[in-house]
RODO-2510 file (C-alpha; in nm, 4 decimals, decimal comma):
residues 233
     n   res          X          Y          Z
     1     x     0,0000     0,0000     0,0000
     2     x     0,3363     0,2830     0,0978
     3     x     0,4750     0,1670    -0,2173
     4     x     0,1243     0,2632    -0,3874
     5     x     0,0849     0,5723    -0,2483
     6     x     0,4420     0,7052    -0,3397
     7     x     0,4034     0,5579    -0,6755
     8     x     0,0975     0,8328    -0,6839
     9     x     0,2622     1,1224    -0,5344
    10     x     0,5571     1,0673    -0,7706
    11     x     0,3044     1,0625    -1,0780
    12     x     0,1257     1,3341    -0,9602
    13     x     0,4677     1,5655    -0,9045
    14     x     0,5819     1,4741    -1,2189
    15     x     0,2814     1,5560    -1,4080
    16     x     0,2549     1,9244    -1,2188
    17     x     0,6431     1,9722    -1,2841
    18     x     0,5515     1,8949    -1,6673
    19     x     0,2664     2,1185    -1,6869
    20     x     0,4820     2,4282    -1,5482
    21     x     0,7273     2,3273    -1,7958
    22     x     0,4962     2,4145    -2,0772
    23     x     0,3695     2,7106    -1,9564
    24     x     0,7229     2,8514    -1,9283
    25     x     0,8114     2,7497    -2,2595
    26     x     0,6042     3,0451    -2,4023
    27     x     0,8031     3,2853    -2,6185
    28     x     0,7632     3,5968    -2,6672
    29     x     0,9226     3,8593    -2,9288
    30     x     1,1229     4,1477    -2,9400
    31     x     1,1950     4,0135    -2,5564
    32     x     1,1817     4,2675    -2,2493
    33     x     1,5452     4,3637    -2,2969
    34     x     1,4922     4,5591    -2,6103
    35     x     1,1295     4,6967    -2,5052
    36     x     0,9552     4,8242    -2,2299
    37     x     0,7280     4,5212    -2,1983
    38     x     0,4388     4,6736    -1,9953
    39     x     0,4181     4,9779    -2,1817
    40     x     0,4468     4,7852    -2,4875
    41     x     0,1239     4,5328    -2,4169
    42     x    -0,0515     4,8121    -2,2697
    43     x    -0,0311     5,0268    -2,6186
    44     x    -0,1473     4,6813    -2,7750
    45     x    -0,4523     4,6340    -2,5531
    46     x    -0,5651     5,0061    -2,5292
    47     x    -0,5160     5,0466    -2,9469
    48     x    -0,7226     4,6793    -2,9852
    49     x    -0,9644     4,7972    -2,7283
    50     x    -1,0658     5,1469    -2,8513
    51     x    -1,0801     5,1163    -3,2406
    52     x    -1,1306     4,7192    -3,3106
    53     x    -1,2591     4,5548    -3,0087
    54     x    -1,0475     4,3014    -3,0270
    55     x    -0,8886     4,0912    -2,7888
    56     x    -0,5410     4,0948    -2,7736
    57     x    -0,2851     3,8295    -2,9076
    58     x     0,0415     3,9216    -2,6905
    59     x    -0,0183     3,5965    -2,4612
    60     x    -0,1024     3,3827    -2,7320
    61     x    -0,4091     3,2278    -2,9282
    62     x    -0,6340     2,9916    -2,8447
    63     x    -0,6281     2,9155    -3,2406
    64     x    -0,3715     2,7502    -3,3940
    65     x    -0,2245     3,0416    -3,5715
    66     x    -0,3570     3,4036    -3,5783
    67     x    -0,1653     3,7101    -3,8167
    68     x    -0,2135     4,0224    -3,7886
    69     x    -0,0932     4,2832    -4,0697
    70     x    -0,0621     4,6641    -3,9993
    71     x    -0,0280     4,8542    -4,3138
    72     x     0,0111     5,2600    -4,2063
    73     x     0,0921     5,5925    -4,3424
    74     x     0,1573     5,9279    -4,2161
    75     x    -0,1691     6,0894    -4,0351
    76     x    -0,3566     5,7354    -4,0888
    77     x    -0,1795     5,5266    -3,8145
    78     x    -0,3783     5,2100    -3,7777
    79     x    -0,6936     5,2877    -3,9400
    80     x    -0,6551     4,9407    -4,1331
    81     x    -0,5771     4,5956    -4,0425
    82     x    -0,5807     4,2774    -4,1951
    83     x    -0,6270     3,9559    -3,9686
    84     x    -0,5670     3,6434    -4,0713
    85     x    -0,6637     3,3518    -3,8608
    86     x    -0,6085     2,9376    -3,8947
    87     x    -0,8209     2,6997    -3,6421
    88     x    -1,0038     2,3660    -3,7048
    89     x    -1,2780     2,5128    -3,8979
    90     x    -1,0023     2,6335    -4,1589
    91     x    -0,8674     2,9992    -4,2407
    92     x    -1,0774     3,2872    -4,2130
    93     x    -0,9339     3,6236    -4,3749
    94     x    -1,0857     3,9610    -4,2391
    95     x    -1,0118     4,3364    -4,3282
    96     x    -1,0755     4,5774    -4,0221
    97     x    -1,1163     4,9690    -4,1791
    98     x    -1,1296     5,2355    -3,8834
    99     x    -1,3090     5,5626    -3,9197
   100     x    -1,1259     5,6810    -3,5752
   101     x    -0,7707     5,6143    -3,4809
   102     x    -0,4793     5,7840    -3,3022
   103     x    -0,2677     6,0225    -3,4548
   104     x     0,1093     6,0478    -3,3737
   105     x     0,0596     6,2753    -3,1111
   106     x    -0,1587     6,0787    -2,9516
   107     x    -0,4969     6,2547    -3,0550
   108     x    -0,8119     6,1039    -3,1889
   109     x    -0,8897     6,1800    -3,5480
   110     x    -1,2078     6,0619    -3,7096
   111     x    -1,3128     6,0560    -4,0984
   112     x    -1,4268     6,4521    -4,1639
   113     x    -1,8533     6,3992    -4,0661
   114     x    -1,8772     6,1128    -3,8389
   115     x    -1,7322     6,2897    -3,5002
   116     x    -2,0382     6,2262    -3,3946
   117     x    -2,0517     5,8467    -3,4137
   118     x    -1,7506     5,8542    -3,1139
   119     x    -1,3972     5,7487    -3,0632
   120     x    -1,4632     5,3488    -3,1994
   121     x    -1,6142     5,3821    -3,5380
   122     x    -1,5332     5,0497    -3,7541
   123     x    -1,6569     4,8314    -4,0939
   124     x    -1,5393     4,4874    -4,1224
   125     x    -1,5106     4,2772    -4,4543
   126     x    -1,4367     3,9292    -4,5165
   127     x    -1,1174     3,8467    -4,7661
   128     x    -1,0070     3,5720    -4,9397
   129     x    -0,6476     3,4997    -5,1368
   130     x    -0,6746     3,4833    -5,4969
   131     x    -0,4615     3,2023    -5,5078
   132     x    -0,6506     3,0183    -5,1705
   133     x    -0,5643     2,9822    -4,8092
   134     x    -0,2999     2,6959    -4,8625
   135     x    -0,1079     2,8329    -5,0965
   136     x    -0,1190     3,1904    -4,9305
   137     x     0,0109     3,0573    -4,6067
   138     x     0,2819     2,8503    -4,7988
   139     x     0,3833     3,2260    -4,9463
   140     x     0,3616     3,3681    -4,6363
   141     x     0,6466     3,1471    -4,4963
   142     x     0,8557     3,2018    -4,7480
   143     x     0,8839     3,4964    -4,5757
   144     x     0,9812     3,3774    -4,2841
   145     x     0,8047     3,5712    -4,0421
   146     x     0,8571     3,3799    -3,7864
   147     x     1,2525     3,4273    -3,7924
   148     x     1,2896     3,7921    -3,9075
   149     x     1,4087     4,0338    -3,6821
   150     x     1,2101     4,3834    -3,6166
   151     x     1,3805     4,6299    -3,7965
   152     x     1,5429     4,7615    -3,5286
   153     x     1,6852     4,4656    -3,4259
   154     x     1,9014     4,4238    -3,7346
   155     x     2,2313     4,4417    -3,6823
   156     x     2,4430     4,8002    -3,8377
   157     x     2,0841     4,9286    -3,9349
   158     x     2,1157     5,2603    -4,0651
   159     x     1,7753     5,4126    -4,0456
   160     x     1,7236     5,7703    -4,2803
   161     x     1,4905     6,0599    -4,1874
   162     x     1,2265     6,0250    -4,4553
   163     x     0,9610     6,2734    -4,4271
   164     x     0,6104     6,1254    -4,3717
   165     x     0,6447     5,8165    -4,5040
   166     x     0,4569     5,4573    -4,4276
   167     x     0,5108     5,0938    -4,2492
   168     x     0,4437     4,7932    -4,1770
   169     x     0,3350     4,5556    -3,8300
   170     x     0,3011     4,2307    -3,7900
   171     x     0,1811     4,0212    -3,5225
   172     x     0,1785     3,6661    -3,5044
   173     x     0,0122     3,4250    -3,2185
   174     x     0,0013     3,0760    -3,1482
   175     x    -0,1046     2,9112    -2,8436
   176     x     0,2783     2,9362    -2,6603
   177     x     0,4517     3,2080    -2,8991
   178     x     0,4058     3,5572    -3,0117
   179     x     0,5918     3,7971    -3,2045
   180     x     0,5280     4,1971    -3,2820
   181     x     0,7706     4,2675    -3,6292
   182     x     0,7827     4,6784    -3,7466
   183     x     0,9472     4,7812    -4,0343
   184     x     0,9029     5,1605    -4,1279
   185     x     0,9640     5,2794    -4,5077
   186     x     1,0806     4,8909    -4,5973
   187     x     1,0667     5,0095    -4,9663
   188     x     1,3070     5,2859    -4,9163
   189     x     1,5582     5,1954    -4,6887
   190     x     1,8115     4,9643    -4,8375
   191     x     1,8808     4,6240    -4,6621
   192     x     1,7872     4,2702    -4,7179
   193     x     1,5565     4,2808    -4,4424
   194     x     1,3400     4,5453    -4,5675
   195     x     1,3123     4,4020    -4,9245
   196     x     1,1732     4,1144    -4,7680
   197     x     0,9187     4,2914    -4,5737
   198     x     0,8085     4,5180    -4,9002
   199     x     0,8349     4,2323    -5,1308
   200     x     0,5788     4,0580    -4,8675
   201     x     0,3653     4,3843    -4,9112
   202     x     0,3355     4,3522    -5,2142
   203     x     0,2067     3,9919    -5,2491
   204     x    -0,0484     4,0487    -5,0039
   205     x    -0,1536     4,3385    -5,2178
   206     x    -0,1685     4,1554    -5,5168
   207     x    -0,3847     3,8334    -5,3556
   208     x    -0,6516     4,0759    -5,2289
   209     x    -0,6020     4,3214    -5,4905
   210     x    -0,9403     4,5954    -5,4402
   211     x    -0,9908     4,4446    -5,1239
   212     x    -0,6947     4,5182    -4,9805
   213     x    -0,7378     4,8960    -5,0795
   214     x    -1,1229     4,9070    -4,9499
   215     x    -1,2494     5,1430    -4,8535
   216     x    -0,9416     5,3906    -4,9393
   217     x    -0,9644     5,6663    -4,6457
   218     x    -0,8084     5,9410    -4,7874
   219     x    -0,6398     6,1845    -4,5074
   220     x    -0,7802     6,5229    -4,6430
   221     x    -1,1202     6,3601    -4,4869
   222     x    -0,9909     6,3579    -4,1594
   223     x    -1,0193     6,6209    -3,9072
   224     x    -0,9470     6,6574    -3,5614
   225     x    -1,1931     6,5911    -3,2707
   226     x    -1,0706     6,7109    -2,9428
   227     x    -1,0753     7,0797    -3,1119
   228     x    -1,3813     7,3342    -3,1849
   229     x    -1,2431     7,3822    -3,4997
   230     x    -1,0980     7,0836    -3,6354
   231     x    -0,7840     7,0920    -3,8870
   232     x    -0,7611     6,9092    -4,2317
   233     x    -0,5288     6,7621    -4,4104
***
């Protein structure tokens, strides 16, 4: 009967000692050396939470595989993003369009006419690949997302003052990793990083071709909302 009940206890410690093993195992990247890791998941969850409603991703997915892709430009931070998302029903492509969404100095602006609608004003279509799901995801890791450095990560990165300009974010979430990748003006800047980050851009472009372009906000129909008299651009 002892030798029973040790057996047991044995099992049991074992099986705890396992299961605290995989929760450590998640990864997580850029790590906390190279960010500020509570500001950083708190930008993610206030952004996600005030324009998309979204949960966020930064301690993984309960799907097998979820990416998010940020395209921005100057004066239209975040107002699209593309989510893609794999579990056992299949991928599901969706494009998120924001008529409200912080400026870089950290004001609200909201498509010229709808300031009344408030600060979380969104549409939501469904996208598909031209080419299919299988075959986009096969593209997609040619890529290699899940290996590529952010851009300031890269190693004797020069980055130039380019007036403006536009970027890239990715996010990527499975159930015990994540990763956050940035690249700003990939198509200007010269290394081999950032042609693989624009060359990526443009293949997504050209598998959702109008769809990844709906529905073009253009900033001269944005104005500010905190003011009495809002600017335009």
């Amino acid at each position: 009967m002892k030798l029973m009940v040790l057996t047991l206890v044995a099992t049991l410690f074992i099986g705890c000692n396992q299961e605290k093993t995989t929760v450590s195992n998640f990864e997580s990247y850029p790590d906390t050396t190279t960010i500020n890791k509570n500001s950083f998941y708190k930008q993610r969850i206030d952004l996600l939470t005030s324009i998309y409603n979204l949960s966020t991703i930064t301690k993984g997915a309960n799907d097998s595989l979820i990416i998010r892709f940020w395209p921005w430009e100057a004066f239209e931070l975040w107002s699209n993003m593309f989510e893609f998302r794999l579990d056992s029903n299949g991928w599901k492509g969706h494009h998120y369009c924001s008529f409200t969404f912080p400026g870089q100095d950290g004001k609200i602006f909201h498509v010229d006419g709808n300031e009344k609608f408030g600060d979380s004003v969104f549409i939501v279509k469904q996208i598909t690949p031209k080419c299919g799901w299988d075959k986009f995801y096969d593209s997609i890791k040619i890529f290699q997302l899940r290996s590529l450095p952010t851009q300031d990560s890269i190693k004797n990165f020069k980055r130039q003052v380019i007036r403006d300009g536009e970027g890239l974010s990715f996010e990527i979430a499975t159930k015990d990793s994540y990763r956050w990748i940035e690249y700003s003006n990939p198509g200007y800047l010269k290394c081999q990083e950032c042609d693989t980050i624009d060359s990526l851009r443009k293949m997504v472009i050209r598998q959702f071709g109008d769809d990844y372009f709906w529905p073009k906000i253009s900033v001269t129909m944005v104005s500010m909302h905190d003011t009495k008299n809002p600017r335009h651009f």
